[in-house]
MOPAC internal coordinates of N, CA, C and O (Angstrom, degrees):
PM7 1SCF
backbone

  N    0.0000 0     0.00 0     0.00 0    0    0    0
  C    1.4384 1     0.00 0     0.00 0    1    0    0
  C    1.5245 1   108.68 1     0.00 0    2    1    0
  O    1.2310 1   113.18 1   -53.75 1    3    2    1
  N    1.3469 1   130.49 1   126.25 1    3    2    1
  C    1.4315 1   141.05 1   169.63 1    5    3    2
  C    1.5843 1   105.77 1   -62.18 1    6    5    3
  O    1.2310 1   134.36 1   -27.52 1    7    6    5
  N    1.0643 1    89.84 1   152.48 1    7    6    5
  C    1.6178 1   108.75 1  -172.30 1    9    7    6
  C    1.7593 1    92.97 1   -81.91 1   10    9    7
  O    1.2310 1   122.90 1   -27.89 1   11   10    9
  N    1.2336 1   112.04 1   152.11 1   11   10    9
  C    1.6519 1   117.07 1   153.84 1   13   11   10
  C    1.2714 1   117.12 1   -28.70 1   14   13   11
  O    1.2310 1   111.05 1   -62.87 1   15   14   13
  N    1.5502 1   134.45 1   117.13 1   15   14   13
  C    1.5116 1   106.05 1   152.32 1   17   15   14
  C    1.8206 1   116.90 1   -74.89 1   18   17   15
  O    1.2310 1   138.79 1    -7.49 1   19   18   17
  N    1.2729 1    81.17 1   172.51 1   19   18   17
  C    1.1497 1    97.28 1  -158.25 1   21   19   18
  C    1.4127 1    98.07 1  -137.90 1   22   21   19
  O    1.2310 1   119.79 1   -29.23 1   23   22   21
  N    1.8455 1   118.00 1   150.77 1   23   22   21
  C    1.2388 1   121.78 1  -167.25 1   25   23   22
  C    1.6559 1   110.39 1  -114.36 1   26   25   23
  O    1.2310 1   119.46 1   -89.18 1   27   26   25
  N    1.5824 1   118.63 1    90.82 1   27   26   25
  C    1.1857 1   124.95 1  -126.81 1   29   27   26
  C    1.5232 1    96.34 1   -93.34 1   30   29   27
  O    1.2310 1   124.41 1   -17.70 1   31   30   29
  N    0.9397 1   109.14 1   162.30 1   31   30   29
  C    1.8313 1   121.35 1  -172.13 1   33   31   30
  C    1.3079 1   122.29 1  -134.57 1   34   33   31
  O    1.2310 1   112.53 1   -49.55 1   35   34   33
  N    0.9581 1   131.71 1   130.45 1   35   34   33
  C    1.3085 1   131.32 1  -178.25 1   37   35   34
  C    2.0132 1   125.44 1   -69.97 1   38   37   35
  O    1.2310 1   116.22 1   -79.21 1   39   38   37
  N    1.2163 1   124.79 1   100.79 1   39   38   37
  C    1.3882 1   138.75 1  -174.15 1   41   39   38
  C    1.8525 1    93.19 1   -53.77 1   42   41   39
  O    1.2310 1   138.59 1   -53.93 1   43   42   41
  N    1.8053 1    81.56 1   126.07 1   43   42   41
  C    1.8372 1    90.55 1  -179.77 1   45   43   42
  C    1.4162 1    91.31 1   -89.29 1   46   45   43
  O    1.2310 1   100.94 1  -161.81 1   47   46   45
  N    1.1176 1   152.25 1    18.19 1   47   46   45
  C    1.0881 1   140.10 1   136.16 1   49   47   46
  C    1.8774 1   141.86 1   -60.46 1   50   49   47
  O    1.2310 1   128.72 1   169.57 1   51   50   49
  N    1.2956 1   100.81 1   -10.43 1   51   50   49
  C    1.3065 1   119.35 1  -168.16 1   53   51   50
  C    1.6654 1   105.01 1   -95.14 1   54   53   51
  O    1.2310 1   125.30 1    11.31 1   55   54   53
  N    1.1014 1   107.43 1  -168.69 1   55   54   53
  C    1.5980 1   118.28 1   174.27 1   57   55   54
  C    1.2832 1   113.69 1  -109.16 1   58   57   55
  O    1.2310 1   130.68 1   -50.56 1   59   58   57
  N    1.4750 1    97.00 1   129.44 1   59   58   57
  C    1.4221 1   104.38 1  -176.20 1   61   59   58
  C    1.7705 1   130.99 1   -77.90 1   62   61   59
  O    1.2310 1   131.33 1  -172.31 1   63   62   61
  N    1.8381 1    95.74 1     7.69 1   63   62   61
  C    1.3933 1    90.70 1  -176.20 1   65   63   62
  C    1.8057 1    87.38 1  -130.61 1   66   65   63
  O    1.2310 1   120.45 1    -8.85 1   67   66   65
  N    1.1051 1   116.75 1   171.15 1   67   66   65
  C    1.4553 1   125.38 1  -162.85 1   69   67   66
  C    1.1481 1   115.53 1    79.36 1   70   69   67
  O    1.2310 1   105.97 1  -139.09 1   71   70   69
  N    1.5267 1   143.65 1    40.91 1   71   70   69
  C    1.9489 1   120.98 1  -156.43 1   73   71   70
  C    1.8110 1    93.57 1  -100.63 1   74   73   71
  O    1.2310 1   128.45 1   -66.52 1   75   74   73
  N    1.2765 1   101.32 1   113.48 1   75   74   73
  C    1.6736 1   105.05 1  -163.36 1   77   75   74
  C    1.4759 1    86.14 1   -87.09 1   78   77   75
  O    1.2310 1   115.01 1   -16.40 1   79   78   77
  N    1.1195 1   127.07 1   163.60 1   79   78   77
  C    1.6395 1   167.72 1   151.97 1   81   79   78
  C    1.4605 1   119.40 1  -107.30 1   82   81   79
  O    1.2310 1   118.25 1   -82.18 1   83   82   81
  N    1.2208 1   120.94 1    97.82 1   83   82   81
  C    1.5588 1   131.28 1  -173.63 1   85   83   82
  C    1.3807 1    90.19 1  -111.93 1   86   85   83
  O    1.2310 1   123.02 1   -51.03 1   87   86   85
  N    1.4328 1   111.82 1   128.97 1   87   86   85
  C    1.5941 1   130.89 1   171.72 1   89   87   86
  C    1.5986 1   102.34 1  -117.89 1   90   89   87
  O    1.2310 1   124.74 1   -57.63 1   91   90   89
  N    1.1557 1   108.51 1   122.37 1   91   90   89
  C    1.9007 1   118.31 1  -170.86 1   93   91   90
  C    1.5041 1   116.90 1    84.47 1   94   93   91
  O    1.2310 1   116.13 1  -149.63 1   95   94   93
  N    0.8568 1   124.96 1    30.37 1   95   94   93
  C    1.9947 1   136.14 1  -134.85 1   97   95   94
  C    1.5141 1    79.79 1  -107.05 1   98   97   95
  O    1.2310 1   108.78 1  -175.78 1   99   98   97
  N    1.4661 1   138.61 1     4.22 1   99   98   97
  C    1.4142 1   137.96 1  -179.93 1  101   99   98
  C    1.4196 1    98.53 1  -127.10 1  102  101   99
  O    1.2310 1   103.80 1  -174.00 1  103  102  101
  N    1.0186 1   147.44 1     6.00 1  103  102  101
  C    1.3826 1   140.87 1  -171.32 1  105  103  102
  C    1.7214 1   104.91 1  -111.42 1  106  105  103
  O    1.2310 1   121.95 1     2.12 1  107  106  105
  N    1.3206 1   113.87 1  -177.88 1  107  106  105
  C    1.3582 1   120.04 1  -160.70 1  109  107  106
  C    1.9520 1   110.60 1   -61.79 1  110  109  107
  O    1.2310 1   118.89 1   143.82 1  111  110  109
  N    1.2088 1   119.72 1   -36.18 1  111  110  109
  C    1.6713 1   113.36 1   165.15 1  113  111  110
  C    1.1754 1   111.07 1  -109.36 1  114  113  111
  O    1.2310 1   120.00 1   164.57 1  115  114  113
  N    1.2027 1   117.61 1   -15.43 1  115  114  113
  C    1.5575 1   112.23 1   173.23 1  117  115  114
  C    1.5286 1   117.37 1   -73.02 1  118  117  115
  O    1.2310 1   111.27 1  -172.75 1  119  118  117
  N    1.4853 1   134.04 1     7.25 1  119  118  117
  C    1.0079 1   153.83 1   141.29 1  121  119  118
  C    1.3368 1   121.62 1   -35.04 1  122  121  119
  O    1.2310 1   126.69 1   110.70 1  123  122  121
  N    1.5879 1   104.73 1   -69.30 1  123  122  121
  C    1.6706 1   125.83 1   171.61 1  125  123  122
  C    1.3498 1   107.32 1   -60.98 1  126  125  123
  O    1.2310 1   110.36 1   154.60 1  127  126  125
  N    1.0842 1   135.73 1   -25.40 1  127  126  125
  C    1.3339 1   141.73 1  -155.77 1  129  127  126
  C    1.1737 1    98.94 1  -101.50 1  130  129  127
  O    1.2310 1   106.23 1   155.41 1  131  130  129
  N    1.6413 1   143.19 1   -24.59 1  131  130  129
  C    1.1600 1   143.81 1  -150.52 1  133  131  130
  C    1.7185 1    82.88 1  -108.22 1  134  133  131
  O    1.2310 1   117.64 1   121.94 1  135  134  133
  N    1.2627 1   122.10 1   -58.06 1  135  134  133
  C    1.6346 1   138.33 1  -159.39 1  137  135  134
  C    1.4895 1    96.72 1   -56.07 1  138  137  135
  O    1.2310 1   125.12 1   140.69 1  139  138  137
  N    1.5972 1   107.78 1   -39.31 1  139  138  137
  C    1.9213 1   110.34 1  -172.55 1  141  139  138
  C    1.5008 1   102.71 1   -64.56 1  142  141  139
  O    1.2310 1   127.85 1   121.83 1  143  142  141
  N    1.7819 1   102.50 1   -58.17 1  143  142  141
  C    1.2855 1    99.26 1   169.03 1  145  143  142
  C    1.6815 1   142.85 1   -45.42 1  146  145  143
  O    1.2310 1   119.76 1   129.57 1  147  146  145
  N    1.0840 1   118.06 1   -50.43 1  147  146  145
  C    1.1458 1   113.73 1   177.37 1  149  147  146
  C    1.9004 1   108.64 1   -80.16 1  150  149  147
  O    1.2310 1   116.27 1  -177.91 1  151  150  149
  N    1.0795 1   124.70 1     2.09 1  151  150  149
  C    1.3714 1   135.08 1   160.84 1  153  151  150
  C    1.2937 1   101.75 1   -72.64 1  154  153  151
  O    1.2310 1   100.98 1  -163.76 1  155  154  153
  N    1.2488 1   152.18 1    16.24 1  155  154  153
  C    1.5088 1   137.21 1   171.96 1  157  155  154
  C    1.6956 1   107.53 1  -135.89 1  158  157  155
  O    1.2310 1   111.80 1    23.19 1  159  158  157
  N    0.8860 1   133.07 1  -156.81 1  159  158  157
  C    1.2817 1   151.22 1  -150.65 1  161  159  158
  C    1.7645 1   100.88 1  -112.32 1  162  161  159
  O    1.2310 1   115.51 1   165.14 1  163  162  161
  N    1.7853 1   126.13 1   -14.86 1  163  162  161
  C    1.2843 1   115.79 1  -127.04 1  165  163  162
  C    2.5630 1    63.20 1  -121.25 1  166  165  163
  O    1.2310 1   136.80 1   -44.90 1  167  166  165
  N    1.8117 1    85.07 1   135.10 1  167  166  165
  C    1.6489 1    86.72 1   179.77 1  169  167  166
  C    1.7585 1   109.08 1   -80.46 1  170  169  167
  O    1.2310 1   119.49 1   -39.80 1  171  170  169
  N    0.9427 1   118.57 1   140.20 1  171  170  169
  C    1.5694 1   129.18 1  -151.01 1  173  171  170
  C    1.6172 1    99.85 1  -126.67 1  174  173  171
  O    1.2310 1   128.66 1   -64.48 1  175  174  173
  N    1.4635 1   100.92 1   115.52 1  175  174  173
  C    1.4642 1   116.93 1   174.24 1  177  175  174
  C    1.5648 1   107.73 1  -101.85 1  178  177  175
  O    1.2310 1   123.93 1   -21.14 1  179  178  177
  N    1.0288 1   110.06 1   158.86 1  179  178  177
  C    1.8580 1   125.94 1   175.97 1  181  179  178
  C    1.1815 1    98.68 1  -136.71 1  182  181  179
  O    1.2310 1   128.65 1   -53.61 1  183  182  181
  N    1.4830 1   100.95 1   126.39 1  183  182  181
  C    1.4339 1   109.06 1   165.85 1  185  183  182
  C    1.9680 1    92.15 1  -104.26 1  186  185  183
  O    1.2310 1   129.76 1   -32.60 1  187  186  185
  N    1.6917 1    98.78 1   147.40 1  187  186  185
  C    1.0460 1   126.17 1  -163.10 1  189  187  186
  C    1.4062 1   118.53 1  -133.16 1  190  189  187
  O    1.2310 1   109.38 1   -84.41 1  191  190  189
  N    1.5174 1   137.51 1    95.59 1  191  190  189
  C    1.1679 1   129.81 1   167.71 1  193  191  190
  C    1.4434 1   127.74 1   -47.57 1  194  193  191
  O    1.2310 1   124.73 1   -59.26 1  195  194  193
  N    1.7540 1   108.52 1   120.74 1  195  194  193
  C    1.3831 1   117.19 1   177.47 1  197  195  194
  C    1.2723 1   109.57 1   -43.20 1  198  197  195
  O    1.2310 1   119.72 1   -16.86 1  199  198  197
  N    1.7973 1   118.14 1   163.14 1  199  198  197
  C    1.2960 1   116.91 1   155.17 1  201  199  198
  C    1.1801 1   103.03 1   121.67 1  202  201  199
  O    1.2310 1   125.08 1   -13.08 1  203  202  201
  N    1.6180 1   107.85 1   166.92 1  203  202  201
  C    2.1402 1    85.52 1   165.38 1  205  203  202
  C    1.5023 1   121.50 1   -83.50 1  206  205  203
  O    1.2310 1   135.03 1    -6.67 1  207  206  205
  N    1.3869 1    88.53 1   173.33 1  207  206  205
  C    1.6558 1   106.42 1  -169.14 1  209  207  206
  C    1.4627 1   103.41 1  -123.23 1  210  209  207
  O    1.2310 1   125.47 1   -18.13 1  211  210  209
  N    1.1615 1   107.09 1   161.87 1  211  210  209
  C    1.5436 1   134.02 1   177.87 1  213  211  210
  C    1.7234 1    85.52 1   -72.45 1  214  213  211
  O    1.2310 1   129.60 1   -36.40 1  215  214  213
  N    1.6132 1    99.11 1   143.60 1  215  214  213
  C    1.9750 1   120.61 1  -179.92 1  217  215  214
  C    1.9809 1    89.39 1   -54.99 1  218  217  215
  O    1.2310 1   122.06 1   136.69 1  219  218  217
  N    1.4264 1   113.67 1   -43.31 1  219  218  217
  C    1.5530 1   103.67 1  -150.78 1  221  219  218
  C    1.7337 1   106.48 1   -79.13 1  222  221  219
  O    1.2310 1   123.11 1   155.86 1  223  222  221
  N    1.8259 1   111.64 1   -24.14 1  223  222  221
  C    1.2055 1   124.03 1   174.32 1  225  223  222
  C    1.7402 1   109.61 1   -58.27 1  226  225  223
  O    1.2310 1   118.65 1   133.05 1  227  226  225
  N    1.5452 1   120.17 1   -46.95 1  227  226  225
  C    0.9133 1   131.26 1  -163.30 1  229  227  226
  C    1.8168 1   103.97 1   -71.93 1  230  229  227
  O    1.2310 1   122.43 1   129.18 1  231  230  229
  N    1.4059 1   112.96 1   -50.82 1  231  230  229
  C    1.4189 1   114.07 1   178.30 1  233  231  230
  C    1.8793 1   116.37 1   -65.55 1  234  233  231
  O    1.2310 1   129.20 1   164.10 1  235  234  233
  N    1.7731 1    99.87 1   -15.90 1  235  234  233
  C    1.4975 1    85.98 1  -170.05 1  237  235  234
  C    2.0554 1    87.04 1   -91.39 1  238  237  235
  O    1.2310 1   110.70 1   156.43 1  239  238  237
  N    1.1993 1   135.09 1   -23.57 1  239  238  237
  C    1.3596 1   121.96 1   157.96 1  241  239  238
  C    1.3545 1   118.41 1   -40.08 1  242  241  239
  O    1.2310 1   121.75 1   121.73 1  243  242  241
  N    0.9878 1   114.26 1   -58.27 1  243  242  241
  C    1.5146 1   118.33 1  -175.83 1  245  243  242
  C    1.3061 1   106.23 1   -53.36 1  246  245  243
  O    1.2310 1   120.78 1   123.54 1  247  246  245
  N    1.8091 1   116.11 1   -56.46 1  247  246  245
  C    1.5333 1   105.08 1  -176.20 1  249  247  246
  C    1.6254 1   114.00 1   -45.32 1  250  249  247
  O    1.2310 1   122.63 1   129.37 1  251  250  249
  N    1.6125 1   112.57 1   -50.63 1  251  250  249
  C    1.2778 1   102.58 1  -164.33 1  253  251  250
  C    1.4518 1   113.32 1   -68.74 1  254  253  251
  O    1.2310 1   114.82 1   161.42 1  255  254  253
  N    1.3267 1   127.43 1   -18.58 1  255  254  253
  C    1.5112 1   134.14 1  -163.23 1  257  255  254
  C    1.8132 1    92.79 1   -81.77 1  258  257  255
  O    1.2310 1   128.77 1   147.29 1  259  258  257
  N    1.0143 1   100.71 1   -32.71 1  259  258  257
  C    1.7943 1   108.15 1  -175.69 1  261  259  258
  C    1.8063 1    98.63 1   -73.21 1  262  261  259
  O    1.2310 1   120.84 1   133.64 1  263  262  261
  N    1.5299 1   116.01 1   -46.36 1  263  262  261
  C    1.6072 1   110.16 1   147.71 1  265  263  262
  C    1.1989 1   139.18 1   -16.39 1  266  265  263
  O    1.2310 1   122.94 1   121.12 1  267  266  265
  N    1.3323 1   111.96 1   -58.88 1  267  266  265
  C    1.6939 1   145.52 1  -145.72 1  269  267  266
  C    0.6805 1   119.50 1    96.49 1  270  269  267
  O    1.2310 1   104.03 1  -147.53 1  271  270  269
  N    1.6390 1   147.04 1    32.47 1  271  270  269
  C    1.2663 1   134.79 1   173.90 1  273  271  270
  C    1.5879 1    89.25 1   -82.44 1  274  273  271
  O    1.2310 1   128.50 1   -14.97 1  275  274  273
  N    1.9741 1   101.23 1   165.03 1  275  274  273
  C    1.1653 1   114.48 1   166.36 1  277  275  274
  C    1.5284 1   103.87 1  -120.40 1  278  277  275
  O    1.2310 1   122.79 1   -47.27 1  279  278  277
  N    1.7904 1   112.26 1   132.73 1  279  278  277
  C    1.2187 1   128.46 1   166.81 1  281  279  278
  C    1.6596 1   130.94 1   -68.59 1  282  281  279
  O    1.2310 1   117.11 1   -90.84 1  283  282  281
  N    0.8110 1   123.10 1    89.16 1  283  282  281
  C    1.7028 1   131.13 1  -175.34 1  285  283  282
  C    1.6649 1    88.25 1   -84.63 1  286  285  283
  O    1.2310 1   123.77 1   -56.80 1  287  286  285
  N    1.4657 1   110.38 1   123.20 1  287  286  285
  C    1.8756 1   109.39 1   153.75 1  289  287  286
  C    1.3554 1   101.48 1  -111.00 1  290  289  287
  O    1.2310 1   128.70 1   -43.32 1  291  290  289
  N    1.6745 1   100.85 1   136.68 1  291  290  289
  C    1.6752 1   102.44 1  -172.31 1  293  291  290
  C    1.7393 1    85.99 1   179.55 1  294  293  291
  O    1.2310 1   128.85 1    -3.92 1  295  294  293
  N    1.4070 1   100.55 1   176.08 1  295  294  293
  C    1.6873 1   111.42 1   170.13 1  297  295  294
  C    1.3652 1    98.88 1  -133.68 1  298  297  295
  O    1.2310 1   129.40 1   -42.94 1  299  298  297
  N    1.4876 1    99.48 1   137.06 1  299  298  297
  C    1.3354 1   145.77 1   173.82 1  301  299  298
  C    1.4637 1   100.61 1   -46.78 1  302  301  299
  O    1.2310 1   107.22 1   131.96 1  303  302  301
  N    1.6374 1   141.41 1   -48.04 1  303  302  301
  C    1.0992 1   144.16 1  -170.09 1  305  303  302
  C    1.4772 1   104.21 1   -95.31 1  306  305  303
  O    1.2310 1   111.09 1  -149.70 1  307  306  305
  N    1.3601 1   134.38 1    30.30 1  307  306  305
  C    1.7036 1   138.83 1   174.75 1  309  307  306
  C    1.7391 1    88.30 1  -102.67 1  310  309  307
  O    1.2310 1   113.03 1   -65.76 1  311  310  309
  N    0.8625 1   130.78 1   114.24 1  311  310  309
  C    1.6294 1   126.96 1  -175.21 1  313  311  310
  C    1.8316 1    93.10 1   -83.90 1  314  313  311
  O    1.2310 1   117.67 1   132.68 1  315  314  313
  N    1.1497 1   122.04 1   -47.32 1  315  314  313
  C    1.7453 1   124.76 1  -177.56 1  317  315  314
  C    1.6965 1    99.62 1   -74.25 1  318  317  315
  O    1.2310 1   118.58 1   147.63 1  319  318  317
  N    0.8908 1   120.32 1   -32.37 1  319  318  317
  C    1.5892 1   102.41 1   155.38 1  321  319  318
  C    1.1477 1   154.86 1  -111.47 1  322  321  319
  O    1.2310 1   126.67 1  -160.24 1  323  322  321
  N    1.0690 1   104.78 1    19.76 1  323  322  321
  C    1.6541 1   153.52 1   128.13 1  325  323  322
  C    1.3404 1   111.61 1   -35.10 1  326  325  323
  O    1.2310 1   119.31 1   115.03 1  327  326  325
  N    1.7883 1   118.93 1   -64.97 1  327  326  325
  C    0.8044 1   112.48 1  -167.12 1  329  327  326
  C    1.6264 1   105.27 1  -112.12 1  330  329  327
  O    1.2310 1   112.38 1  -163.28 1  331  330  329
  N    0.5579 1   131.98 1    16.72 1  331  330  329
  C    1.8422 1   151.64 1   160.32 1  333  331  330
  C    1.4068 1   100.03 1   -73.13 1  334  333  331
  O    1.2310 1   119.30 1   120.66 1  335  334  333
  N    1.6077 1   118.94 1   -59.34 1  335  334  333
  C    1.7520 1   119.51 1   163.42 1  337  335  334
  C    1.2931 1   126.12 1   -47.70 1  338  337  335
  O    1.2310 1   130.40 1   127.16 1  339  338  337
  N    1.2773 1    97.55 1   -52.84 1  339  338  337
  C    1.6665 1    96.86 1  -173.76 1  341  339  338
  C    1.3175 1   118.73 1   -56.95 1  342  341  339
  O    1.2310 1   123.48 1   144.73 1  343  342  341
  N    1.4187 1   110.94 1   -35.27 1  343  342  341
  C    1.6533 1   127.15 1  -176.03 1  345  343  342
  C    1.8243 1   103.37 1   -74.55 1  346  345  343
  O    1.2310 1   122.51 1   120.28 1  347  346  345
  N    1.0615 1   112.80 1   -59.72 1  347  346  345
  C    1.5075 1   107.87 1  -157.94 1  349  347  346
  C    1.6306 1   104.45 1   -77.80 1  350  349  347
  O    1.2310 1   119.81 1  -178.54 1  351  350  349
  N    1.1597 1   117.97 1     1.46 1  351  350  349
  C    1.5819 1   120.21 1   168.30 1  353  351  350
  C    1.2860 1   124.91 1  -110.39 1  354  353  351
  O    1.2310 1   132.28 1   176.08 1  355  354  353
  N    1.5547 1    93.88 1    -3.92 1  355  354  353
  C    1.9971 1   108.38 1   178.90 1  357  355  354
  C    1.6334 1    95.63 1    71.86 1  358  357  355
  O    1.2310 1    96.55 1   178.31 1  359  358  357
  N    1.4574 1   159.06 1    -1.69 1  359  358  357
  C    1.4537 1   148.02 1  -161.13 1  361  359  358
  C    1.3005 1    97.69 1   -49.57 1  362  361  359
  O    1.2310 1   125.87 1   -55.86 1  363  362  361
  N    1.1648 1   106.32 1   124.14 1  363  362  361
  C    1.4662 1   133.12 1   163.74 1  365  363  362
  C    1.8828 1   123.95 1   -84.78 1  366  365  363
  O    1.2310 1   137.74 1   138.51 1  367  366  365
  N    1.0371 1    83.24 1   -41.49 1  367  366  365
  C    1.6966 1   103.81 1   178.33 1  369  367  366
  C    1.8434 1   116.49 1  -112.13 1  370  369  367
  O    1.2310 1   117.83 1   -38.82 1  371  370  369
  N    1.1790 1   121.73 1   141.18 1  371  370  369
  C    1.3184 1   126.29 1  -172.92 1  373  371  370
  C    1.5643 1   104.33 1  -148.95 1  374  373  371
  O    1.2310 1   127.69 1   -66.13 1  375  374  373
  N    1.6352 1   102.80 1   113.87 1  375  374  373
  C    1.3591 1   103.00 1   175.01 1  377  375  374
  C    1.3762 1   100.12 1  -130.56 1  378  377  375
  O    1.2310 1   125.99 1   -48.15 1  379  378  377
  N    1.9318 1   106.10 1   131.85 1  379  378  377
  C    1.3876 1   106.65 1   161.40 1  381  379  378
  C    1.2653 1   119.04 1   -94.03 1  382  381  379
  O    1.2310 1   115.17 1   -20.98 1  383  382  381
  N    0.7641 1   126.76 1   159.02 1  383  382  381
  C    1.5998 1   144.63 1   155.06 1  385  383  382
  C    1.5116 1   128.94 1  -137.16 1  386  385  383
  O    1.2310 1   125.79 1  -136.11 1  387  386  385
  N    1.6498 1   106.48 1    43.89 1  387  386  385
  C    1.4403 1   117.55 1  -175.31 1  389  387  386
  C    1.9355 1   102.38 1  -105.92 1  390  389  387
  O    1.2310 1   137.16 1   -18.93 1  391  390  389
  N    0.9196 1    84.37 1   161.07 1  391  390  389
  C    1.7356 1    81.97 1  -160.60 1  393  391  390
  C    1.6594 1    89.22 1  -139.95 1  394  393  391
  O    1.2310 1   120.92 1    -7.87 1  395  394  393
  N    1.4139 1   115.84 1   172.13 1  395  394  393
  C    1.3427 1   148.36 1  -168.68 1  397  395  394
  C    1.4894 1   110.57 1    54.74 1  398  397  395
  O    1.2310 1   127.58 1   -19.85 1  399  398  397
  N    1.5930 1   103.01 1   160.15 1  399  398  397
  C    1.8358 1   117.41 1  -162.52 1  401  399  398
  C    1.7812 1   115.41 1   -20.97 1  402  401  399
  O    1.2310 1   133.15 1   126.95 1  403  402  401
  N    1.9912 1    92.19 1   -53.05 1  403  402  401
  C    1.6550 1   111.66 1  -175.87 1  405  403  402
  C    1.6911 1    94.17 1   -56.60 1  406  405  403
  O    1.2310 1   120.31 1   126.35 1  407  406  405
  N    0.7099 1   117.00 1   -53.65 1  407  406  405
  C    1.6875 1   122.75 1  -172.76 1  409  407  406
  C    1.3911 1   119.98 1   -61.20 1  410  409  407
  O    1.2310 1   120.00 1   157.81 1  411  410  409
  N    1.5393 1   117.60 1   -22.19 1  411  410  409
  C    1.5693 1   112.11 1   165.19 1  413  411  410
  C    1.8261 1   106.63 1   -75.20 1  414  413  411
  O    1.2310 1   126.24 1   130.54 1  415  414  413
  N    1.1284 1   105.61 1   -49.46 1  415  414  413
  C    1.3907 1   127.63 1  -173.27 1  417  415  414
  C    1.7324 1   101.54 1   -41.90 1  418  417  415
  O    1.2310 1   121.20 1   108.06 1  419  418  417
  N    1.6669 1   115.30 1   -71.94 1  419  418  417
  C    0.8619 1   114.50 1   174.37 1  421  419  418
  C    1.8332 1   121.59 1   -59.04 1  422  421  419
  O    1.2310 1   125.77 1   149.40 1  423  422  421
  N    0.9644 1   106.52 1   -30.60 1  423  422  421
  C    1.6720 1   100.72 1   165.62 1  425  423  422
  C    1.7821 1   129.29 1   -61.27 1  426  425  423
  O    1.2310 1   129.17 1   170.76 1  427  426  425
  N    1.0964 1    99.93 1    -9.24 1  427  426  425
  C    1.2356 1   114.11 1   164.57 1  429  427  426
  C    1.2774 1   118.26 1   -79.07 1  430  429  427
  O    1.2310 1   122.23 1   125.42 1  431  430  429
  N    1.8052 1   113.33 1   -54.58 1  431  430  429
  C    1.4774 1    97.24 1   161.12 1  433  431  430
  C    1.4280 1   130.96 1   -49.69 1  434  433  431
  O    1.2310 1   113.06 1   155.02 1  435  434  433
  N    1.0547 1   130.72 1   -24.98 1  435  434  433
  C    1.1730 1   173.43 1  -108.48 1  437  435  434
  C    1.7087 1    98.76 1  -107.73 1  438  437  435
  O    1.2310 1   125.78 1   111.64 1  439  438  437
  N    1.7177 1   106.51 1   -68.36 1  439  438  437
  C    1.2180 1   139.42 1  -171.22 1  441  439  438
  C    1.4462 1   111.95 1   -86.17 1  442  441  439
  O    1.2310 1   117.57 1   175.89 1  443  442  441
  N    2.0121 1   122.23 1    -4.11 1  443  442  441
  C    1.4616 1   115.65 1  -159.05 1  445  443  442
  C    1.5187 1    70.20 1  -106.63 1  446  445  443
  O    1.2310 1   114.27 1   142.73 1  447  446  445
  N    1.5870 1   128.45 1   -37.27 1  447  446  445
  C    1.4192 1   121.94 1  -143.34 1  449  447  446
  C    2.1925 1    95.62 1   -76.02 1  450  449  447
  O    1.2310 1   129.57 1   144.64 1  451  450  449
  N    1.3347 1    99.15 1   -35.36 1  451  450  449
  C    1.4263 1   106.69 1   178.40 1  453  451  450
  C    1.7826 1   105.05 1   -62.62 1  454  453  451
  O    1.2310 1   126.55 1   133.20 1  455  454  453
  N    1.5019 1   105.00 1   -46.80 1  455  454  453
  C    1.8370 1    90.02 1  -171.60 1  457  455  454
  C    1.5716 1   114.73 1   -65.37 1  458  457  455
  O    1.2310 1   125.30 1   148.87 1  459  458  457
  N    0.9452 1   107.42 1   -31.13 1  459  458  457
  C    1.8012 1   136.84 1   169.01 1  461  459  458
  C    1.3534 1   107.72 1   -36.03 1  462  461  459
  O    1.2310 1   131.66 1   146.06 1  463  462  461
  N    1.0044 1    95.09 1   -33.94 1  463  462  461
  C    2.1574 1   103.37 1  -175.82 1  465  463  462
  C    1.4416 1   115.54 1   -99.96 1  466  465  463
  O    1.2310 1   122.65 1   132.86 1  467  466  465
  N    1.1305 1   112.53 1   -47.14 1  467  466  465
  C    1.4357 1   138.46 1  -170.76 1  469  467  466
  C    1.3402 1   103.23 1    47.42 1  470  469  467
  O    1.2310 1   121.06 1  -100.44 1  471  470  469
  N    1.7328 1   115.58 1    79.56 1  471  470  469
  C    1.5328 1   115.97 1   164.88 1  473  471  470
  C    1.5495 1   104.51 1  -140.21 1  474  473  471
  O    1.2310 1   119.08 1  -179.59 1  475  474  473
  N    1.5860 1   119.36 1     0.41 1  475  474  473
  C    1.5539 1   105.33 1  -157.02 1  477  475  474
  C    2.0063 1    86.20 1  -109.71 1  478  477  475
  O    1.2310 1   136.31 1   -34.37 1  479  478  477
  N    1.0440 1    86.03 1   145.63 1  479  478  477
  C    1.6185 1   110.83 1  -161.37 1  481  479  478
  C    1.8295 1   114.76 1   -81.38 1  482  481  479
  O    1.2310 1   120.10 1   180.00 1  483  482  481

C-alpha cells in the first residue's frame, strides 16, 4: 500500500543551494545514494512512483522522510512534470539510479525535461 501523497515543501531550514533530485533513491543502490545524500547539508528530494508499494518500499520512505527527505510521487517519463518539478523546487542536482531497458528509455525523458529548463548543474 502507498503512503499518502503528500504536497511537499521545502524546510527553511536547509540550504538553499544543492536541492538534489534522486530518481530510484528507493531501489537496490539508490538506497546508498539517498543515505549519502541526506548525510550532507544539500535538501534531498525522491521522486517516487505512484501506486502501491512493497511493505519494505513503504518503511524505507518513511525512514528517509523521518531524515528529511522530501517525497515527490510522479513518473520520471511525464517530461511536463518533470519539468514542472524541477522548476518549482529550484533542483539543482539530478541523480538517477533507475535501472532496466524501461529505465534507460525513460531517462532520456528524463534528460530532455532537465535541458528544457536549463538550471540543473
Amino acid at each position: 500500500m502507498a503512503p499518502a501523497a503528500s504536497s511537499p515543501t521545502t524546510p527553511t531550514t536547509t540550504n538553499n543551494k544543492g536541492r538534489v533530485l534522486i530518481v530510484g533513491g528507493t531501489g537496490f543502490i539508490g538506497k546508498f545514494v539517498t543515505e549519502a545524500s541526506l548525510s550532507t547539508t544539500h535538501q534531498t528530494y525522491l521522486l517516487v512512483r505512484p501506486g502501491p508499494l512493497m511493505s519494505s518500499k513503504v518503511a524505507t520512505i518513511k525512514t528517509f522522510q523521518e531524515k528529511g527527505a522530501i517525497v515527490i510521487y510522479g513518473r520520471v517519463n511525464n517530461k511536463e512534470f518533470m519539468e514542472m518539478i524541477l522548476k518549482k523546487y529550484e533542483i539543482d542536482v539530478v541523480i538517477s539510479a533507475i535501472g532496466g531497458a524501461d529505465g534507460l528509455l525513460d531517462q532520456l525523458i528524463l534528460v530532455e525535461a532537465m535541458k528544457s529548463i536549463n538550471t540543473i548543474k
